[in-house]
C-alpha positions in Angstrom: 12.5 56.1 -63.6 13.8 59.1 -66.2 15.4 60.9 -63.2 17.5 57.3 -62.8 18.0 56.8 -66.6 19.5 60.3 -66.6 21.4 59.6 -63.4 23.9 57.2 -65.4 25.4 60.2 -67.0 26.7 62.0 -63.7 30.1 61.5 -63.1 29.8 61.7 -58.8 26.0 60.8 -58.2 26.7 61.2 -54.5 28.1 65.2 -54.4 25.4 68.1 -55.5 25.9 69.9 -57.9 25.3 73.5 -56.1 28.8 74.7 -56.2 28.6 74.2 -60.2 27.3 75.3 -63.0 24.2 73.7 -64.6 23.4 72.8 -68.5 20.3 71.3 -68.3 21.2 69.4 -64.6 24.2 68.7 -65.7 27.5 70.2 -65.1 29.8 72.2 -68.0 32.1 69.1 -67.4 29.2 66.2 -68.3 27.6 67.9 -71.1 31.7 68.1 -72.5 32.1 64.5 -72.3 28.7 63.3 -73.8 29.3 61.1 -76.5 27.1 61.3 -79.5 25.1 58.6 -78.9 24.8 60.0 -75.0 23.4 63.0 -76.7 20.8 61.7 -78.2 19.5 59.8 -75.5 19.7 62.4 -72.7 17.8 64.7 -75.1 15.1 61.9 -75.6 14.4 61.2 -72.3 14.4 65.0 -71.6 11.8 65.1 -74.3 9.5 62.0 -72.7 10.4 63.5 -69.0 8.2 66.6 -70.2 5.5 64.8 -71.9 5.2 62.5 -68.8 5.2 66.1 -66.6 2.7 67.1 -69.1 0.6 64.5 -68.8 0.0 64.4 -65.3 -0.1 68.1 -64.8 -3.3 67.9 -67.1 -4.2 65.3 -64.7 -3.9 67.1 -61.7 -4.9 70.5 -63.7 -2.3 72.2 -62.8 1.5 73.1 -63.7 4.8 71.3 -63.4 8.8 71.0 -65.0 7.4 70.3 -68.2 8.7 73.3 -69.8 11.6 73.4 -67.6 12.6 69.7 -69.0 12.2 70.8 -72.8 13.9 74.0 -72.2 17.2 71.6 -70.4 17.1 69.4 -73.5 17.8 72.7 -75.9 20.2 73.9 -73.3 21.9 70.6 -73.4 22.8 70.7 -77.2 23.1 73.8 -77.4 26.4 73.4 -75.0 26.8 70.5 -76.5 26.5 72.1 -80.1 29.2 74.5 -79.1 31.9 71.7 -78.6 31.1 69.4 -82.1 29.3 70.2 -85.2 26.0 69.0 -84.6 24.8 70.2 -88.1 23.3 66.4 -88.8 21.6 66.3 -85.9 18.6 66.9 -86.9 16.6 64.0 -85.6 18.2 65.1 -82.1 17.0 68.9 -82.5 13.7 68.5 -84.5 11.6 67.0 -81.5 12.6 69.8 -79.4 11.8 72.4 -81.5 8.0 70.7 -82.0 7.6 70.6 -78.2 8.7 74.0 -78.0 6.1 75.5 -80.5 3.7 73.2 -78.6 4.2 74.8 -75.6 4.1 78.0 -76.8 1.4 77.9 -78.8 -0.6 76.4 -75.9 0.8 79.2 -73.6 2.4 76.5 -71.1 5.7 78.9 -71.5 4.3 81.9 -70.1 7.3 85.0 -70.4 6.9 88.7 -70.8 8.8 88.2 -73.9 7.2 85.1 -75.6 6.9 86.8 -78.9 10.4 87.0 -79.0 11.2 83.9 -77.6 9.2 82.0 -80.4 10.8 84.2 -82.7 14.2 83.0 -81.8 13.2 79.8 -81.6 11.4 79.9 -84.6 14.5 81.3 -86.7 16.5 78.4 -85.5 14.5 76.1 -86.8 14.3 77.2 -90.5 18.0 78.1 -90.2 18.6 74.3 -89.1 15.8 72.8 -91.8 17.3 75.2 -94.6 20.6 73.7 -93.4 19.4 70.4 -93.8 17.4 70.5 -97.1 14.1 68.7 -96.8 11.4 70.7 -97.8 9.1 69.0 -95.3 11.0 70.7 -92.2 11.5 73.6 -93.9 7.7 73.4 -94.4 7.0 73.0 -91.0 9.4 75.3 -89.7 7.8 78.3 -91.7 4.3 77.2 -91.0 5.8 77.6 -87.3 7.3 81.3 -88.0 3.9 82.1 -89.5 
């Protein structure tokens, strides 16, 4: 049902997109013409996708796209960032960041470099909750640098 919800925002549903390349399974092109309220969608049902893929893998104890779906949604605005200032976005970014740390933490993102990685990540987010102000993400997002 997510795979069809995300479908809608493809402009040719019938052509692959192998010759192209991706942003989170979408092409340059798609990401470009997202609309704000597009954004925030796509980047929540990205967010669901990988709790659903989660969910089952835990299930079936095994692995699945989980990470792959969370790591498309911060690929998504980032491109997306890169074309509109998405500095209010917060309640578009925040949930990605949390299942990020959750998945690192729980070492469902298994790199050579995962220090780093949740470095990065982790600098982003109290760049983007110092950005914004409220001392209860910029809480959070220390207590995730820590």
């Amino acid at each position: 049902v997510i795979d069809e919800a995300l479908a809608l925002w493809t402009f040719d549903r019938s052509s692959s997109h192998d010759d192209k390349e991706l942003v989170g399974g979408f092409t340059e092109e798609e990401v470009e013409a997202f609309h704000e309220t597009d954004l925030h969608s796509i980047i929540q049902l990205k967010i669901e996708e990988s709790k659903v893929l989660a969910t089952q893998a835990s299930y079936e104890n095994g692995s699945r796209d989980q990470v792959k779906c969370i790591i498309d949604a911060l690929a998504i605005f980032q491109h997306f960032s890169s074309t509109v200032d998405v500095s209010r976005y917060r309640s578009v970014k925040f949930p990605i960041y949390s299942v990020l740390f959750l998945y690192i933490k729980t070492g469902r993102i298994q790199q050579e470099n995962r220090k780093c990685f949740m470095t990065q990540v982790s600098d982003d987010f109290v760049t983007d909750a110092t950005l914004h102000g409220d001392p209860v993400h910029l809480s959070r997002a220390l207590a995730m640098r820590a």
